[in-house]
TIMIVEX-539002 format. One line per field, with one value per atom (N, C-alpha, C): atom name; x, y, z; residue in one letter; chain. Coordinates in steps of 0.02 Angstrom, whole numbers, plus 50000, padded with zeros to 5 digits. Last residue first. Layout:
N
atome: c(CA|...)
x: c(X|...)
y: c(Y|...)
z: c(Z|...)
residu: c(a|...)
chaine: c(A|...)
This chain:
216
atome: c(N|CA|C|N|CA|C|N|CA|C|N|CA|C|N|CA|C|N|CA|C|N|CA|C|N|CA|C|N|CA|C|N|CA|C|N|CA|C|N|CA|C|N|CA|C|N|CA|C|N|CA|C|N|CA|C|N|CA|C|N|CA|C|N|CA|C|N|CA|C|N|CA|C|N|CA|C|N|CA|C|N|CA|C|N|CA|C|N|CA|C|N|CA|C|N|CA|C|N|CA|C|N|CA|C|N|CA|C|N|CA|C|N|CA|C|N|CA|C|N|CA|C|N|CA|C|N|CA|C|N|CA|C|N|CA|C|N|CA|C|N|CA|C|N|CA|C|N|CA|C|N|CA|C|N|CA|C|N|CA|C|N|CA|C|N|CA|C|N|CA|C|N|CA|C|N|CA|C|N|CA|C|N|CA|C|N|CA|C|N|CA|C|N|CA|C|N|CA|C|N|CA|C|N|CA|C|N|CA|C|N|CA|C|N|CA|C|N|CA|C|N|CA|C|N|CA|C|N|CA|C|N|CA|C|N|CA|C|N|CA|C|N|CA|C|N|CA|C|N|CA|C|N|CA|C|N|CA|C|N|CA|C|N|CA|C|N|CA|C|N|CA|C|N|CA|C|N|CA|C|N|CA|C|N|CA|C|N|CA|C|N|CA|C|N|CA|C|N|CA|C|N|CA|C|N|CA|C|N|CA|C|N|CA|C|N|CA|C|N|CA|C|N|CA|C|N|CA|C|N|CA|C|N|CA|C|N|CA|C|N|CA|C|N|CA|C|N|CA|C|N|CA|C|N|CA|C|N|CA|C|N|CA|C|N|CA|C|N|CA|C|N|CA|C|N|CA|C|N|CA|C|N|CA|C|N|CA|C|N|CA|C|N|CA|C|N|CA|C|N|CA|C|N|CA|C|N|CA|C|N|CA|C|N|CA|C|N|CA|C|N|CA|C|N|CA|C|N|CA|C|N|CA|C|N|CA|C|N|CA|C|N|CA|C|N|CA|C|N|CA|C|N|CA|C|N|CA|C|N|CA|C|N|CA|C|N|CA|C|N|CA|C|N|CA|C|N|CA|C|N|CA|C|N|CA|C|N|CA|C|N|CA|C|N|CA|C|N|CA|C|N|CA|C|N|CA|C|N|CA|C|N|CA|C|N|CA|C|N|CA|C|N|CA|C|N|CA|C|N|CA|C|N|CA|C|N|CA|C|N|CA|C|N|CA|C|N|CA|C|N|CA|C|N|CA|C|N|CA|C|N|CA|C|N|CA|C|N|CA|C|N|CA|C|N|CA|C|N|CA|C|N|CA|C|N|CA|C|N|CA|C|N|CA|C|N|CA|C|N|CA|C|N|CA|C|N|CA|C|N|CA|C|N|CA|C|N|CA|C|N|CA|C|N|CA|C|N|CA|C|N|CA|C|N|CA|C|N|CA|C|N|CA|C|N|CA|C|N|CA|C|N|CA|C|N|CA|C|N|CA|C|N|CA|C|N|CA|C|N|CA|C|N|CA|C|N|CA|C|N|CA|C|N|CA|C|N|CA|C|N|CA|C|N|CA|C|N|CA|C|N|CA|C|N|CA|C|N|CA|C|N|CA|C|N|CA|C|N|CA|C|N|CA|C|N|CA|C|N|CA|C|N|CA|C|N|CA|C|N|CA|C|N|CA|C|N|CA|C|N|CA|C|N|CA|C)
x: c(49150|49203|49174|48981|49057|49083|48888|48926|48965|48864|48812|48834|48910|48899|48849|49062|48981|48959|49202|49151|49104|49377|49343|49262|49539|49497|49435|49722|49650|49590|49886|49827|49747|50032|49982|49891|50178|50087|50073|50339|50284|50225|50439|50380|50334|50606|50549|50505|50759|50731|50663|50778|50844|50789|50650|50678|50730|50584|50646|50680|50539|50592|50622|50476|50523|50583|50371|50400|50497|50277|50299|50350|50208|50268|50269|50054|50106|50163|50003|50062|50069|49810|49869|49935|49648|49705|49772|49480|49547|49606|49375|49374|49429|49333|49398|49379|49235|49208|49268|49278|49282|49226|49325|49232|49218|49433|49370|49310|49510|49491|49450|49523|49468|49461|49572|49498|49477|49696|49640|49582|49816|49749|49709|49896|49884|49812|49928|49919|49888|49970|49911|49887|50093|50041|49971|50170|50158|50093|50174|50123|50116|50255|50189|50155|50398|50330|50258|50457|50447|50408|50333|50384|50378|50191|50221|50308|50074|50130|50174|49915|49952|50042|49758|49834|49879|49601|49641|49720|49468|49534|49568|49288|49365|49431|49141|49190|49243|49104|49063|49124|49168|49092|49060|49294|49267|49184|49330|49325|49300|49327|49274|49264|49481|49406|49354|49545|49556|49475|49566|49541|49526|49559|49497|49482|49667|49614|49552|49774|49728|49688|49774|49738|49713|49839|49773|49728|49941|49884|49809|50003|49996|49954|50025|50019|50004|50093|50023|50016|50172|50185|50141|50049|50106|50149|49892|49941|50014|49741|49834|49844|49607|49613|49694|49488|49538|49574|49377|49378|49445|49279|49355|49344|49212|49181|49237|49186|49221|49217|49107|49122|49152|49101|49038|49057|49245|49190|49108|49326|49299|49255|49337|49305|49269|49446|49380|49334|49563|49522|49451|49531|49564|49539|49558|49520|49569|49575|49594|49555|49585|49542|49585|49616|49656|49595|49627|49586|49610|49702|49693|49651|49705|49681|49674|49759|49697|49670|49915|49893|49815|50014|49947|49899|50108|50124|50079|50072|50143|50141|49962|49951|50025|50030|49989|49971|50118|50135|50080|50003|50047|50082|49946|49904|49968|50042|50035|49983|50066|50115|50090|49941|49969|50011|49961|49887|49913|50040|50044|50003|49985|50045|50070|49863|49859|49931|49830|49897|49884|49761|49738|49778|49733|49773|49750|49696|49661|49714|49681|49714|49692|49597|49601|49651|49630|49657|49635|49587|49547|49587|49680|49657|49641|49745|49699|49650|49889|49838|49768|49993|49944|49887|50101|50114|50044|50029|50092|50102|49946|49934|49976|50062|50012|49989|50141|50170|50121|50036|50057|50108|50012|49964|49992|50100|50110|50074|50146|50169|50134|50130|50120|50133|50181|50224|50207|50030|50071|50128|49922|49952|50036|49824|49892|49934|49780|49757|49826|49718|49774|49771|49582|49602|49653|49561|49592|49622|49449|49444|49482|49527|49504|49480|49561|49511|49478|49623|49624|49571|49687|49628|49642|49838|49792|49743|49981|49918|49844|50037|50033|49998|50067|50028|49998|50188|50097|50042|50281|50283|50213|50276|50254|50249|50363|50274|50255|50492|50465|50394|50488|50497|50464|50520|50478|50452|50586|50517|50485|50707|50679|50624|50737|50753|50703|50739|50691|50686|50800|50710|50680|50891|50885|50793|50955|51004|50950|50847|50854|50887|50850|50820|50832|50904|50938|50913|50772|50849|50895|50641|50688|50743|50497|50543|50585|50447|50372|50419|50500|50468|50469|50513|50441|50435|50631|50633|50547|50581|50618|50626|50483|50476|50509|50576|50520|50474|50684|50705|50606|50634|50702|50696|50507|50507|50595|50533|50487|50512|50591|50641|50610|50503|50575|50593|50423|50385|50436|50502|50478|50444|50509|50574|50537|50379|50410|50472|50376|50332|50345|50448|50480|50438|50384|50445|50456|50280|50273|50314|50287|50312|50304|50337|50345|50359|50337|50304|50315|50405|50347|50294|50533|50475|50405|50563|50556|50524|50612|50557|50534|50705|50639|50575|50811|50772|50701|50828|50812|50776|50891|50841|50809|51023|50940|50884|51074|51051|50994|51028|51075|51035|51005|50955|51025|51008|51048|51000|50906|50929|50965|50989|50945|50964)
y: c(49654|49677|49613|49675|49670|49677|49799|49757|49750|49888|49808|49766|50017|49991|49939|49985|50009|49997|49979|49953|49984|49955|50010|49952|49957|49941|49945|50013|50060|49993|49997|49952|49996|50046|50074|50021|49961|50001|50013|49965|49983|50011|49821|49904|49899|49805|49770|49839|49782|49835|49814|49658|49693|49730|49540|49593|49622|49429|49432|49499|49424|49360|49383|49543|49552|49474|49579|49573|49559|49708|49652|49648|49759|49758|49692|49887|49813|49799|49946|49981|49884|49998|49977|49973|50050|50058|50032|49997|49982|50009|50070|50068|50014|50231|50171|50124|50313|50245|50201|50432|50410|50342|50469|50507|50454|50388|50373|50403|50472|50410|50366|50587|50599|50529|50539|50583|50585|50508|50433|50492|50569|50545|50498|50554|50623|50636|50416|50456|50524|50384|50367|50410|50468|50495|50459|50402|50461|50455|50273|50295|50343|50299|50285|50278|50355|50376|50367|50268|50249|50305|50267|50264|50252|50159|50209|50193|50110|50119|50171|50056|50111|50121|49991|49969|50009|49986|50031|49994|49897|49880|49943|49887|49860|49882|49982|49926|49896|50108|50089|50035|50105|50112|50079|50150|50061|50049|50256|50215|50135|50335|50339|50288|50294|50251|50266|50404|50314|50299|50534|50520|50426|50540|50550|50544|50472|50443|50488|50576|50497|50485|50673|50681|50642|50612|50640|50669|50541|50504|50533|50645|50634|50575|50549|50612|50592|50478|50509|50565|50354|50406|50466|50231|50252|50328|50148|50204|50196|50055|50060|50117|49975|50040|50038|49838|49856|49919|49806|49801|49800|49966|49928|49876|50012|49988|49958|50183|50126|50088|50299|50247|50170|50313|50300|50261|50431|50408|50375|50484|50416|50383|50598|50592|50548|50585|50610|50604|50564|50495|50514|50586|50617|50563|50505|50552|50564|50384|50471|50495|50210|50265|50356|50053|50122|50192|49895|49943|50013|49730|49805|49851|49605|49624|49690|49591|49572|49595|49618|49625|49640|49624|49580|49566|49712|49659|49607|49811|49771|49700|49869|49832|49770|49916|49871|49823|50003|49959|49894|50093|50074|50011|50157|50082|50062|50215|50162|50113|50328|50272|50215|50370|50350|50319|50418|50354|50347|50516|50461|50405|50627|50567|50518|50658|50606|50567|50630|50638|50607|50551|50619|50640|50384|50431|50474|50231|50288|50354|50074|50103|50211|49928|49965|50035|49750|49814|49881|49596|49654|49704|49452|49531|49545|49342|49351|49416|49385|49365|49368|49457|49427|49419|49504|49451|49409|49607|49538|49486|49702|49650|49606|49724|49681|49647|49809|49786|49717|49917|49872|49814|49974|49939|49886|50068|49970|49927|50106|50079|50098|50138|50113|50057|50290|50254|50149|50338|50357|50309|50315|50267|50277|50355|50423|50364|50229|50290|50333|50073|50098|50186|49966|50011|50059|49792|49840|49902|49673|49728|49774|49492|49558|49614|49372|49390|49465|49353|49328|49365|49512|49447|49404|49572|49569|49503|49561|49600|49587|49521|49464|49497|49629|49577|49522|49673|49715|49659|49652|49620|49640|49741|49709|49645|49874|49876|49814|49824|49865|49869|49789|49723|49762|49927|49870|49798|50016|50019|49967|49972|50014|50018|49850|49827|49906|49896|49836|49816|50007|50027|49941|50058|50037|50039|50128|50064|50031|50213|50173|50131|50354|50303|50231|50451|50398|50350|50499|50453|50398|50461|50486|50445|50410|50384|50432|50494|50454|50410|50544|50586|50548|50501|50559|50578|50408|50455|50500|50331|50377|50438|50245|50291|50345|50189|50248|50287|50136|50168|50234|50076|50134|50157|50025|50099|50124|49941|50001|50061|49848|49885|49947|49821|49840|49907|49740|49807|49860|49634|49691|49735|49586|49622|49649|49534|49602|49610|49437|49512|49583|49353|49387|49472|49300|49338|49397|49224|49278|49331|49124|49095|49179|49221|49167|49144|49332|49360|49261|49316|49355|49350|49224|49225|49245|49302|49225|49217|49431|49392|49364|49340|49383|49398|49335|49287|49296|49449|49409|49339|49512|49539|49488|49425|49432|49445|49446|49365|49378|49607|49530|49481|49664|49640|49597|49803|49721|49708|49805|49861|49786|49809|49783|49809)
z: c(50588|50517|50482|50653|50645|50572|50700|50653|50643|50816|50810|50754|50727|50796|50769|50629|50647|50695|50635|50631|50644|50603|50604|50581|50656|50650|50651|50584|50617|50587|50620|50606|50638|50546|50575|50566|50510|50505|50569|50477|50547|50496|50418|50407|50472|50465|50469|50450|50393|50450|50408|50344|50403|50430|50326|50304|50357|50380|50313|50287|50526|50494|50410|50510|50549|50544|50426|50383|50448|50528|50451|50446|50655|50657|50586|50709|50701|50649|50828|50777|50769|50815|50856|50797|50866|50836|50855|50869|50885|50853|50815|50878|50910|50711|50719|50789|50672|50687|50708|50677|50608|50624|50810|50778|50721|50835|50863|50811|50747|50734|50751|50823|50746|50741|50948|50932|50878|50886|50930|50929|50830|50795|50844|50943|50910|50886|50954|51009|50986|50825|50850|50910|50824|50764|50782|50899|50931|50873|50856|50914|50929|50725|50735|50799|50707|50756|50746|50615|50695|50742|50497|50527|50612|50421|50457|50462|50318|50304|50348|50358|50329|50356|50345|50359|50337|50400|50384|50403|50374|50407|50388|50432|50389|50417|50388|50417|50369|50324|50414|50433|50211|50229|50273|50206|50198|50201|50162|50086|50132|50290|50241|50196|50306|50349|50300|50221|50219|50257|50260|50189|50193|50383|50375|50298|50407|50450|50416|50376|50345|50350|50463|50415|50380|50594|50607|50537|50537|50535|50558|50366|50457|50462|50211|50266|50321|50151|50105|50137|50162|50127|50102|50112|50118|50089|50128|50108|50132|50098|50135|50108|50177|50139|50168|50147|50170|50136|50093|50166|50189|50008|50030|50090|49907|49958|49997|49802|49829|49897|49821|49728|49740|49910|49908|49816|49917|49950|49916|49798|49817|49842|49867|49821|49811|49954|49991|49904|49873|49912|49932|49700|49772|49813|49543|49593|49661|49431|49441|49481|49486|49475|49485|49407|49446|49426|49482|49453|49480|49455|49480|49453|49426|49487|49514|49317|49307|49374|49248|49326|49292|49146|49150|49210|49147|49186|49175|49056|49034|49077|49122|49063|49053|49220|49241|49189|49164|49195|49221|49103|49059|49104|49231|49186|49137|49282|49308|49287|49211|49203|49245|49202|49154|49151|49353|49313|49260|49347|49389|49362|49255|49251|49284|49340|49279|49238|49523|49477|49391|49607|49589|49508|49639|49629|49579|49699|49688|49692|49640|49646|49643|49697|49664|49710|49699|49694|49668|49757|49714|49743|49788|49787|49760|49738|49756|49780|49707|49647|49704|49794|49809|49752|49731|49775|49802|49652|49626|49675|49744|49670|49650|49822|49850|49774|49731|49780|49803|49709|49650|49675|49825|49780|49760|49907|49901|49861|49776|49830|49885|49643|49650|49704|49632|49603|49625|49681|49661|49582|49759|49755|49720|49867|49839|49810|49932|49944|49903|49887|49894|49881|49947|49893|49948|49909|49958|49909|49952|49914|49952|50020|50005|49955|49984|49939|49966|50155|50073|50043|50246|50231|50152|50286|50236|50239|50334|50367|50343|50226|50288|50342|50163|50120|50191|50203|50216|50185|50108|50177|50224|50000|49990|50060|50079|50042|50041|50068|50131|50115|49950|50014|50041|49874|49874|49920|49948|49927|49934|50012|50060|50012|49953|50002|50041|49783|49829|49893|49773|49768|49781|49800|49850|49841|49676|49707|49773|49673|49604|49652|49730|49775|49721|49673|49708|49770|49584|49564|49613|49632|49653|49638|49559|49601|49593|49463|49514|49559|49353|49412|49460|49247|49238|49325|49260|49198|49220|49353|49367|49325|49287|49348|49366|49175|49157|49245|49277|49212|49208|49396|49413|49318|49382|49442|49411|49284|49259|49319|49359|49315|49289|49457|49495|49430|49376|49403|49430|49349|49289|49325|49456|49465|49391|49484|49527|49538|49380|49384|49429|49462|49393|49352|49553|49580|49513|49576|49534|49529|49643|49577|49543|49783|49734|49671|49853|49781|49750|49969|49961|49889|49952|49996|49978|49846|49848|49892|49932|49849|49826|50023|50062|49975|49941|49989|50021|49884|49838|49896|50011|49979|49923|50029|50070|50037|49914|49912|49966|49828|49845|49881|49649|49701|49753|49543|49600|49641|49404|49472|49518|49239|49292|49360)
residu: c(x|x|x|x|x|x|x|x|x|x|x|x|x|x|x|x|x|x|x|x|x|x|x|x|x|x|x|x|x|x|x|x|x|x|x|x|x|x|x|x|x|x|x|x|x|x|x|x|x|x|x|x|x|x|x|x|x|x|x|x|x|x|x|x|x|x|x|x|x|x|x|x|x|x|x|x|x|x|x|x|x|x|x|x|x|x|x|x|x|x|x|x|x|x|x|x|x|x|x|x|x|x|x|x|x|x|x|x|x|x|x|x|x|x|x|x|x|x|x|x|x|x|x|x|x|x|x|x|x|x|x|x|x|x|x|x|x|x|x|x|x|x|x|x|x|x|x|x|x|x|x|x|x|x|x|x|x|x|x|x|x|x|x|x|x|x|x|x|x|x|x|x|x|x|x|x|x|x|x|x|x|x|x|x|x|x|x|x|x|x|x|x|x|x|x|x|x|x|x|x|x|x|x|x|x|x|x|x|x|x|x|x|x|x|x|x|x|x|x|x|x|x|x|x|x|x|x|x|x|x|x|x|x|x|x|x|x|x|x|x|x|x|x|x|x|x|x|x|x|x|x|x|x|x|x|x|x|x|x|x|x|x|x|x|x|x|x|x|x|x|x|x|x|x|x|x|x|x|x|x|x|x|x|x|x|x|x|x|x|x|x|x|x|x|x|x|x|x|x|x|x|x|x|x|x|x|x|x|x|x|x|x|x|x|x|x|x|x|x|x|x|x|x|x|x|x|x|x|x|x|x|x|x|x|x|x|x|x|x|x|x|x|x|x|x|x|x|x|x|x|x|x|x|x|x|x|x|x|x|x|x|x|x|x|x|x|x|x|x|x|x|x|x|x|x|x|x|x|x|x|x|x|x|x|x|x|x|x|x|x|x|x|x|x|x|x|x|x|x|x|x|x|x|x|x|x|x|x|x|x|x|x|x|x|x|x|x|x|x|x|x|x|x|x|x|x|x|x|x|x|x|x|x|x|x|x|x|x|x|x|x|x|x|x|x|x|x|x|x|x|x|x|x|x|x|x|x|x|x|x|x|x|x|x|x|x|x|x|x|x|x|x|x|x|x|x|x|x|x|x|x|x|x|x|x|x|x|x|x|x|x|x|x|x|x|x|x|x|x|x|x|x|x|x|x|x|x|x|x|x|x|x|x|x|x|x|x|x|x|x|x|x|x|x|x|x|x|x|x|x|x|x|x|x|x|x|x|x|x|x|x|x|x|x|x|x|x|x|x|x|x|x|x|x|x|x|x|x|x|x|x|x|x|x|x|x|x|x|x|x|x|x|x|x|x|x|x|x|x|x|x|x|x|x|x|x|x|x|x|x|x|x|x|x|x|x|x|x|x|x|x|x|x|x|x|x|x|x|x|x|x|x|x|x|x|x|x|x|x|x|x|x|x|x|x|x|x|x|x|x|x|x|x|x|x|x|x|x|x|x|x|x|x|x|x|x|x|x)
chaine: c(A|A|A|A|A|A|A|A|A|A|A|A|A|A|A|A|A|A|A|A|A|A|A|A|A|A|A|A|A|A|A|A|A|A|A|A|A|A|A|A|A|A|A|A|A|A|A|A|A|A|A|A|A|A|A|A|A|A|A|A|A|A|A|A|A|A|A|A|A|A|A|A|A|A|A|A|A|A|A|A|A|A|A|A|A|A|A|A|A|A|A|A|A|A|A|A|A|A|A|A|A|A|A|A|A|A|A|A|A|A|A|A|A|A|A|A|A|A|A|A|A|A|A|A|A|A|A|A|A|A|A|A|A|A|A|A|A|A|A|A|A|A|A|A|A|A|A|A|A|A|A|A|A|A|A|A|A|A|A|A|A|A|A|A|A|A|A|A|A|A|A|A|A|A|A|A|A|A|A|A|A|A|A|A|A|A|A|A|A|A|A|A|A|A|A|A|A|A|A|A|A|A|A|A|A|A|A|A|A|A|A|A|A|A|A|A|A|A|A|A|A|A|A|A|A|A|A|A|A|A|A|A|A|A|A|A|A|A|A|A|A|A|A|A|A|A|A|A|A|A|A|A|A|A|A|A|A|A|A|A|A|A|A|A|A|A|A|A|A|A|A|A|A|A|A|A|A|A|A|A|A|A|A|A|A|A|A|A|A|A|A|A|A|A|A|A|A|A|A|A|A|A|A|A|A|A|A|A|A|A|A|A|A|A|A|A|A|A|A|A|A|A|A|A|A|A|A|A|A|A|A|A|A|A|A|A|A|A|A|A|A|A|A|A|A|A|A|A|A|A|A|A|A|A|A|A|A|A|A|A|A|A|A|A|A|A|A|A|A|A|A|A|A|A|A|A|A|A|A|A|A|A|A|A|A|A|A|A|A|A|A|A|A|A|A|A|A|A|A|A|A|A|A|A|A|A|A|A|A|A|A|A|A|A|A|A|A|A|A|A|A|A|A|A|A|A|A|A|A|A|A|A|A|A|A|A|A|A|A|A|A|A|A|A|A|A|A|A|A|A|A|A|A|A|A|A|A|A|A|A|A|A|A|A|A|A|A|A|A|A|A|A|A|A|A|A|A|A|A|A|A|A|A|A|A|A|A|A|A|A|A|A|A|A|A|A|A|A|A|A|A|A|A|A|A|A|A|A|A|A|A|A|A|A|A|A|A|A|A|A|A|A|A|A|A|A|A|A|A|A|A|A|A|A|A|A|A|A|A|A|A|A|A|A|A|A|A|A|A|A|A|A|A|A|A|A|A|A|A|A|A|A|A|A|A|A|A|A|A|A|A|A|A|A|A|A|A|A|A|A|A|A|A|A|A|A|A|A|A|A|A|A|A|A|A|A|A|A|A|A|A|A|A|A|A|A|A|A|A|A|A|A|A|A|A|A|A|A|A|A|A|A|A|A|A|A|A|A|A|A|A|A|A|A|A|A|A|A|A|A|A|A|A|A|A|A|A|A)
């Protein structure tokens, strides 16, 4: 089993509740059959709940109830699969290019009984028009002057873009505010999760995005 200590297990308990136990079977899939095909980095295994998983699943408190939020390059299923456990109330769908990536990640989805996800094989610009999001996350996917143009598309005119930064997320807003404007964005701002349970807190990236005369 991967350690978990008493913060990190405090902050699980927090996040994931009575459904804590699903996201330490999602923990054990990422370090044994994640690791074994790829989809985690060996020595990322000692530190796959305090820098993957917490760090993803504390995004949840950005999130509307009963959203539709689709997860862009979902990969090793972060933060998708991160939000589906902690938040039963979500519609998940999961959009990744990669067919060994989709394979291990229905195989996990099946193991867990996650009823809330849906994983589609495509690219995000693909997507467009298959999927209605009112909320689109990533992590780890790319610049924000390139996101921005695979993510806003998937809400169709309105919603929320929440994406998984480092600490240069203002420079990368500062960079991206012209394509994000054309996109329809018409607030962008950096907000700060997860700062009561985690040591080092996740920076999104918050893109709010509407039509003209309609709101979100």
């Amino acid at each position: 089993m991967v350690e978990i200590t008493a913060a990190e297990l405090a902050a699980a308990e927090k996040i994931f509740g009575e459904r804590l136990d699903l996201a330490k079977r999602y923990v054990e899939h990422l370090a044994t059959s994640g690791a074994e095909r790829g989809l985690i980095g060996p020595r990322e295994v000692p530190r796959l709940w305090s820098r993957h998983v917490l760090n993803c699943a504390v995004i949840e408190s950005a999130i509307a109830r009963n959203s539709h939020v689709a997860d862009v390059g979902s990969g090793a299923g972060l933060p998708g699969l991160c939000l589906a456990i902690a938040r039963p109330d979500l519609e998940l769908t999961l959009i990744e290019p990669l067919e060994r990536r989709v394979i291990w990640l229905q195989e996990v989805v099946d193991d867990l009984g996650l009823d809330n996800v849906t994983i589609m094989r495509t690219r995000a610009e693909l997507a467009v028009g298959m999927v209605d999001a009112d909320v689109v996350t990533a992590r780890a996917v790319s610049a924000l002057t390139n996101l921005a143009g695979l993510t806003i598309p998937l809400l169709n005119g309105s919603g929320e873009v929440v994406a998984i930064k480092g600490r240069s997320a203002s420079e990368e807003i500062e960079k991206a505010g012209k394509v994000i404007r054309k996109l329809g964005g018409v607030e962008t701002s950096v907000v700060v999760c997860g700062q009561e349970l985690l040591e080092e807190p996740t920076t999104v990236v918050r893109i709010i995005v509407k039509k003209h005369g309609k709101t979100a």
